[in-house]
FINUNU-986237 format. One record per residue (C-alpha): x, y, z. Coordinates in steps of 0.1 Angstrom, whole numbers, padded with zeros to 4 digits, always signed. Layout:
XYZ...
end
This chain:
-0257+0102+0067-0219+0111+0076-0224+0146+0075-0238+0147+0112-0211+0126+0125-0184+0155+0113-0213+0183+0110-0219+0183+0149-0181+0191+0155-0177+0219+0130-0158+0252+0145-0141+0285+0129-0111+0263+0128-0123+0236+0104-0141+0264+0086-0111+0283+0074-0091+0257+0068-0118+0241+0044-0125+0277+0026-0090+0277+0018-0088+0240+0005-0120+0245-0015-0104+0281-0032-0071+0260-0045-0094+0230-0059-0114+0250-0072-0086+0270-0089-0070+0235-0099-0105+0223-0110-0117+0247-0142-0090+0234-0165-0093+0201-0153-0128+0196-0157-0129+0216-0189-0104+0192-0203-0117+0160-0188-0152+0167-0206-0131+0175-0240-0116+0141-0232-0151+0125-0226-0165+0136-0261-0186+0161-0244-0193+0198-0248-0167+0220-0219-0193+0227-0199-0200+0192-0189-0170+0191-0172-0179+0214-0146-0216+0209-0142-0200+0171-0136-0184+0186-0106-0212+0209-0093-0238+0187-0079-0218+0157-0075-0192+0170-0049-0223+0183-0027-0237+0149-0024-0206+0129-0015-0201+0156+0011-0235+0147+0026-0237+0108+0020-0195+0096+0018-0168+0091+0045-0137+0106+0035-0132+0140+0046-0107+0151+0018-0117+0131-0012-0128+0152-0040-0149+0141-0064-0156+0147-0101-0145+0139-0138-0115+0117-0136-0088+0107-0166-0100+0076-0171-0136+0074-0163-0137+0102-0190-0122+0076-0216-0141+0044-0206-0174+0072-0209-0160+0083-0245-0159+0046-0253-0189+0040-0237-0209+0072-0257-0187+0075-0287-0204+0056-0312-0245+0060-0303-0247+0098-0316-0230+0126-0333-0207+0145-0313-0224+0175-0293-0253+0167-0303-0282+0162-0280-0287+0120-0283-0251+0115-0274-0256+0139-0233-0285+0120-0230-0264+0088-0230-0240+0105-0211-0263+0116-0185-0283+0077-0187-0244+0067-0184-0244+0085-0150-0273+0070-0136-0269+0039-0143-0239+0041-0128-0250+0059-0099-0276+0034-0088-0254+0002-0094-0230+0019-0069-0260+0029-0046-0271-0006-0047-0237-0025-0040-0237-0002-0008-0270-0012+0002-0262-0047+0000-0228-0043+0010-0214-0062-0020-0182-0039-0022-0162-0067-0018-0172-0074-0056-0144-0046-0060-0119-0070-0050-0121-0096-0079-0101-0063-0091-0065-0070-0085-0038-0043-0075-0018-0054-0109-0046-0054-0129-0057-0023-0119-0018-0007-0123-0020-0027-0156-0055-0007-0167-0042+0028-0156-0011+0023-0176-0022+0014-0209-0053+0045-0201-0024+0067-0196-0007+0060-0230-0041+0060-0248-0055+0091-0232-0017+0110-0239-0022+0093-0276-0059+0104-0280-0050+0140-0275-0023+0145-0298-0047+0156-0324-0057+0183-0305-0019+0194-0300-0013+0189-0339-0047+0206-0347-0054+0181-0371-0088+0156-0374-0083+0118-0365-0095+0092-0342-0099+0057-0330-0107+0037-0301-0074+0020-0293-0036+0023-0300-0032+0009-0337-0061+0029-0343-0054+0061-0329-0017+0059-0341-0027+0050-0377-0049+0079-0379-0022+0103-0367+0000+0092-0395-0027+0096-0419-0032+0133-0413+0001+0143-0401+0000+0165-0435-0025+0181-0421-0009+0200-0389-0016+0230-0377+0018+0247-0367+0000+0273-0350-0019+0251-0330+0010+0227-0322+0031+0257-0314+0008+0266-0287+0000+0226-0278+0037+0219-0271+0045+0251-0253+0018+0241-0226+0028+0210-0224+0068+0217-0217+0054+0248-0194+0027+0224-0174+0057+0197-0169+0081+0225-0158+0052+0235-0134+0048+0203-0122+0084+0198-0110+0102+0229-0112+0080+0257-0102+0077+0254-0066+0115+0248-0058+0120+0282-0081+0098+0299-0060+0113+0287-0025+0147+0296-0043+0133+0330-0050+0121+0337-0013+0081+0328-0013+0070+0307+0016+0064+0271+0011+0025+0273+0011+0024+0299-0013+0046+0285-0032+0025+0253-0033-0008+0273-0045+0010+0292-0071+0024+0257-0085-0014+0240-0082-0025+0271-0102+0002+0264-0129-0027+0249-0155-0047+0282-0148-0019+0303-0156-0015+0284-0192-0049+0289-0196-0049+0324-0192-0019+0332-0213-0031+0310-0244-0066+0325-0241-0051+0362-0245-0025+0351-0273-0051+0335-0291-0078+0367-0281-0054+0397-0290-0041+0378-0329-0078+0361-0335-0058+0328-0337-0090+0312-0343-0095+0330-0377-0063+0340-0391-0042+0304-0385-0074+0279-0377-0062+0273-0341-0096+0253-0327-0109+0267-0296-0135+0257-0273-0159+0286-0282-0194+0292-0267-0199+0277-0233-0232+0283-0219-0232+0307-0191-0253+0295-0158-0261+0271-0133-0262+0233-0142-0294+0227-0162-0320+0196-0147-0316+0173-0170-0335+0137-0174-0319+0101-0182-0333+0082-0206-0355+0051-0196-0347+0034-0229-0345-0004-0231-0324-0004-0257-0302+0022-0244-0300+0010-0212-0291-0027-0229-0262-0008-0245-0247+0012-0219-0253-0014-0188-0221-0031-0193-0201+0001-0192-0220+0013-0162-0210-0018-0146-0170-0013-0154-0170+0023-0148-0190+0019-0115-0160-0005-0103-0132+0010-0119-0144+0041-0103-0148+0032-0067-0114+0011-0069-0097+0044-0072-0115+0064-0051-0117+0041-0020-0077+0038-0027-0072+0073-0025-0096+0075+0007-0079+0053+0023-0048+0063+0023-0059+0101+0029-0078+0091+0058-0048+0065+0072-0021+0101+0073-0046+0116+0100-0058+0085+0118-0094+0083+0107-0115+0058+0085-0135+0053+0058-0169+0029+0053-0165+0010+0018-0201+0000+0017-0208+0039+0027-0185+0054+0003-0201+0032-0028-0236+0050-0014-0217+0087-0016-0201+0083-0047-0236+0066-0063-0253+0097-0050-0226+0115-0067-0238+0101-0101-0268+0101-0095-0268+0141-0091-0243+0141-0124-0270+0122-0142-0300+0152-0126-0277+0182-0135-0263+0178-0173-0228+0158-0159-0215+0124-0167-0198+0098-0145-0175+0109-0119-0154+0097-0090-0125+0100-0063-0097+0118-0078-0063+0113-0069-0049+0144-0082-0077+0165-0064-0077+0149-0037-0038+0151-0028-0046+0188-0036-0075+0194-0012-0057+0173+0016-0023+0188+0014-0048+0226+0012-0055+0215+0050-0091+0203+0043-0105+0191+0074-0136+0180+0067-0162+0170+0034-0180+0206+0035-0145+0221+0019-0159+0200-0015-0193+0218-0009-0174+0254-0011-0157+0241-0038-0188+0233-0056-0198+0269-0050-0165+0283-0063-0173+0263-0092-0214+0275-0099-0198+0311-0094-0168+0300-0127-0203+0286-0147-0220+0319-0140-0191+0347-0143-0163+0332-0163-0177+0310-0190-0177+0337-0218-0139+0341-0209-0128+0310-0222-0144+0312-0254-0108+0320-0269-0095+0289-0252-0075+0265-0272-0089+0226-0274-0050+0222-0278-0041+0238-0237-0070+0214-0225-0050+0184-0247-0017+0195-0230-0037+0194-0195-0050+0161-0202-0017+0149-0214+0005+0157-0183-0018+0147-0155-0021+0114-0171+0009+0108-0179+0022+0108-0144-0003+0078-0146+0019+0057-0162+0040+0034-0142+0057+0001-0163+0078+0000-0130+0046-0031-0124+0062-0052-0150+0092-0055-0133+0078-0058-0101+0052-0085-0111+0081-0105-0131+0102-0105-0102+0075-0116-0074+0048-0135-0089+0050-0149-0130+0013-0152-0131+0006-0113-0120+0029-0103-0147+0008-0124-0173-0023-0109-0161-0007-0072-0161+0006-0080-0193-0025-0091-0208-0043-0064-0196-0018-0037-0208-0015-0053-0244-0058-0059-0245-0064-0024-0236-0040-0004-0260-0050-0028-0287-0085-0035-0283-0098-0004-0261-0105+0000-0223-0135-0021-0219-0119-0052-0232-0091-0050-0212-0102-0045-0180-0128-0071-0187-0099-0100-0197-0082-0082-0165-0106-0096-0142-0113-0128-0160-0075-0137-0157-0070-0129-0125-0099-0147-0112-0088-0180-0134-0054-0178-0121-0063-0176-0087-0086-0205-0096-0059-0224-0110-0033-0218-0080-0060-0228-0053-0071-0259-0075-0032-0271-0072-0024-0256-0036+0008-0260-0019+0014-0295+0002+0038-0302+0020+0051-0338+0045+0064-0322+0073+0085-0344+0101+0098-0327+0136+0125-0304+0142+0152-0321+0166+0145-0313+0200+0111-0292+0193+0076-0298+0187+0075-0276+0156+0069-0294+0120+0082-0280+0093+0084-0296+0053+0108-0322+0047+0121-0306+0015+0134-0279+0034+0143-0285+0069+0164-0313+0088+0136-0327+0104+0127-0364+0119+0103-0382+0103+0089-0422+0108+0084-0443+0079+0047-0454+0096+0037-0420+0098+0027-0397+0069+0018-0363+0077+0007-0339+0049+0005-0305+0057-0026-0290+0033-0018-0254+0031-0051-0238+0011-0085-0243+0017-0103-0276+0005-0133-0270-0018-0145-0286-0058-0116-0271-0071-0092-0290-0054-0104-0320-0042-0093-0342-0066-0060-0324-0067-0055-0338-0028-0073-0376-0035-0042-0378-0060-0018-0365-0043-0018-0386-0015-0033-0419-0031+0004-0411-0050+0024-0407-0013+0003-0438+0001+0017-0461-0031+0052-0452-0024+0050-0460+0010+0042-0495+0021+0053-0499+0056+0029-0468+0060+0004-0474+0089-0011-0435+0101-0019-0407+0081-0020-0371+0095-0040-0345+0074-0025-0313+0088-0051-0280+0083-0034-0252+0104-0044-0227+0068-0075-0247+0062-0103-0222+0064-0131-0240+0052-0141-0276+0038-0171-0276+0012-0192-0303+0004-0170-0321-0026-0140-0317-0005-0156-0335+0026-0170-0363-0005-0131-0361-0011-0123-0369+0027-0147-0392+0032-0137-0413-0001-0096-0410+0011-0109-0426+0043-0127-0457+0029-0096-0463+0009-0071-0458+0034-0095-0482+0058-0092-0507+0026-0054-0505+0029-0053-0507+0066-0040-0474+0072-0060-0445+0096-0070-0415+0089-0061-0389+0111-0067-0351+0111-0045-0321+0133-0051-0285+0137-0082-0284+0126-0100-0250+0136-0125-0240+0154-0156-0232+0127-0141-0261+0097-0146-0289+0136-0184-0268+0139-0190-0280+0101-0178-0313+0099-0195-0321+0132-0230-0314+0114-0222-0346+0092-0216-0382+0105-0176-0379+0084-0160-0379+0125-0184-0413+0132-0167-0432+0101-0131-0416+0111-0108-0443+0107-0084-0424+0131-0088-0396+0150-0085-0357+0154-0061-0344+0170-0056-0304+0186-0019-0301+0181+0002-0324+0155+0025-0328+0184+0000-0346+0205-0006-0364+0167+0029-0376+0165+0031-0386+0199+0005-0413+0202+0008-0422+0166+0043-0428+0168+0041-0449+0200+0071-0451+0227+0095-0466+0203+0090-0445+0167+0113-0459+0134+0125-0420+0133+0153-0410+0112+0165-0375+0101+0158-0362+0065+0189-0352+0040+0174-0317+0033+0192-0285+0037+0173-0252+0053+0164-0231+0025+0165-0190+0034+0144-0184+0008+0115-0209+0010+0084-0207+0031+0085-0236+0064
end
């Protein structure tokens, strides 16, 4: 348990500086998770019993000592997708799911950390996850438009959402979109031109940071009074959030359905990696500005305890925020107990300030929702990905296009099935290269790109992947092709400076290359093998039927292969800047 690593440390220092970290999140918090849980298809107060229990737990069981947890953008959409369609909205069927959502959640998390499987997490790629948040973005920003308009409409994914808009546009509420839009433009302006207007007008720099974090409350507060003082709500039909229960978190039960868990098990799974992807990104780099660390396998424990207490206390899933987090580290948190203050900042909102919102648009929560996620959206990643690798972008691409037309779930699931088939495909046809000497060195380098002597007797292949089923055949046919064109060959040099590991059909592979070669009269020789691939292949009798031998360095290779009087000659090819050796 973490917290008696940083617990047995704690001063005055670390206790004021977290006090004050927890009062700004907290501040930042009550709009956010409001909104978040209107995003979710869940009753207000969801949002901050989600962020009660939850942050309490992490701060006990996780590693990072400034991330804050709770409802995040897009686990709030993937658990709207998840939820949307097994019960009516608000009623009590669909926080059941939500809660059952939540555990499940929780104790797939709890269990990867257990077996320290976080390195599942990885099949995840950095453009496919840039990909996901992007098309989120735009379908969280679209998805809330009909709160700004005031009008009815839905849908689970672009086309959708967009037709429906269209459909009702008849139907908007200028009231309502008068207030929507003037939150929105004031909550951008906030964003990026409050704080420099207060250091213009003389406030010091860290209060002028906590008065722009407490830019959402200040819309909150001014659209609640407008809407209070001309009883918006029945005079021009502006939609407001309305009774929120006023209290502590209630104890609340998942569901040990069967069929519900058959139905919501998938989602779990997706939301449970989506979720720690962001969060363990965000720790990370929190944790890196002040020289400290974080445990993967212990932060998937913290933030499944997290869900499991969402699921216990009437929340839904949560995770790492980056927002938040940015928010409590740049506050000067210093360790995980400012999250716990927060958490009782945010019992004291659910017990004091709940019948206060009741005059609080759904359309200020939209325009919330709208500009944190937007910031979100990055198409920058196209570029990037066209520029430096073809098959990132196709996988970005695909991802993007799947999510906005056929909903989050589907995306990120093709997301991860193309990146793990592309890397399949690019280890199954892995880079080889015949490499001769550089004049005057003992350095090998490929003959396409450097001036380099080679001998007409000797072919060396440089093998620069790992050998496994994949790609076996790929290197049988590859060099059975090289051999053919060669026929005063006489050696042949397998070069495995990158080889990593050899499986079982690629040592099937080497031993069938050697029979052949033996056929043709030609040895089989191996160089730079290492240490643990030599440990394997000893454990077989391949090294008894070597044709040739294996060699430490390809120097010492060419040397005796080559004999006293080598047929060397220097290749044609120009240095390349851009190419690899």
């Amino acid at each position: 348990m973490p917290v008696f690593d940083w617990g047995r440390s704690y001063n005055r220092d670390a206790l004021g500086n977290d006090l004050v970290a927890a009062v700004i999140v907290t501040i930042m918090l009550i709009p956010q998770s409001l909104a978040y849980a209107l995003l979710a298809g869940l009753p207000a107060e969801t949002g901050i019993y989600a962020s009660i229990a939850p942050i309490v737990l992490y701060a006990i069981f996780g590693t990072s000592r400034a991330l804050a947890v709770g409802p995040v953008a897009v686990v709030s959409l993937m658990t709207a997708a998840a939820i949307g369609n097994l019960a009516e909205p608000g009623s009590a069927e669909l926080l059941v799911a939500a809660v059952t959502l939540a555990f499940l959640s929780g104790v797939f998390l709890i269990l990867l950390g257990i077996f320290r499987l976080g390195f599942l997490a990885n099949f995840l790629s950095h453009p496919v996850i840039a990909g996901f948040i992007t098309a989120s973005g735009i379908l969280i920003a679209t998805s809330q438009l009909r709160h700004i308009l005031g009008i009815s409409s839905g849908g689970a994914n672009l086309p959708e959402l967009l037709r429906s808009l269209y459909e009702h546009l008849g139907e908007v509420n200028w009231t309502t979109f008068a207030i929507g839009a003037s939150a929105t433009a004031f909550l951008f302006w906030v964003r990026k031109g409050l704080k420099p207007a207060l250091l213009a007008a003389g406030v010091k720099p860290k209060l002028a940071g906590v008065l722009a974090k407490a830019g959402p409350v200040a819309a909150v507060a001014v659209t609640i009074f407008v809407t209070w003082v001309f009883n918006l709500s029945e005079t021009a039909g502006v939609r407001v959030v309305g009774d929120v229960p006023q209290g502590l978190p209630p104890l609340t039960m998942p569901s040990f359905s069967p069929d519900l868990w058959g139905t919501l098990i998938g989602s779990a799974v997706l939301i449970s990696i989506i979720g720690f992807v962001e969060s363990v990104s965000v720790a990370q780099t929190l944790a890196a500005r002040k020289r400290q660390r974080i445990v993967p396998d212990q932060e998937l424990i913290g933030l499944g305890a997290a869900n499991v207490g969402a699921a216990f206390t009437g929340g839904y899933p949560v995770t790492g925020g980056f927002a938040r987090s940015v928010v409590n580290f740049d506050a000067g948190a210093e360790t995980p107990a400012a999250g716990a203050y927060t958490a009782v900042g945010l019992m004291l909102a659910a017990m004091l300030l709940t019948p206060l919102i009741y005059h609080l648009p759904q359309a200020t929560l939209a325009a919330t929702i709208i500009v944190a996620v937007l910031s979100l959206v990055d198409f920058s990643i196209l570029k990037k990905t066209w520029v430096y690798s073809r098959a990132d972008f196709i996988a970005v691409s695909t991802t993007i296009v799947l999510t906005l037309v056929f909903g989050v779930e589907v995306g990120v699931t093709a997301g991860v099935l193309i990146s793990i088939l592309i890397h399949l495909y690019k280890s199954s046809r892995p880079h080889m290269a015949v490499v001769g000497r550089v004049p005057g060195t003992e350095h090998f380098r490929n003959v396409k790109r450097h001036k380099v002597e080679i001998d007409e007797t000797v072919l060396t292949l440089r093998v620069d992947e790992s050998l496994y089923f994949a790609n076996a055949r790929y290197l049988e046919d590859s060099l059975y092709d090289m051999v053919a064109a060669r026929p005063q060959l006489r050696h042949v040099i397998l070069m495995c400076p990158a080889v990593n590991e050899i499986d079982m059909s690629a040592l099937e592979s080497l031993e069938a290359i050697n029979e052949r070669l033996k056929a043709l009269g030609v040895t089989f020789n191996l160089s730079e093998v290492k240490g643990p691939v030599m440990d394997r292949l000893r454990r077989g009798d391949f090294l008894s039927h070597l044709s040739g031998k294996v060699f430490l360095s390809q120097h010492q290779a060419a040397v005796e292969l080559n004999g006293e009087n080598p047929q060397l000659k220097v290749s044609s090819s120009q240095p390349q800047e851009r190419t690899s050796p």
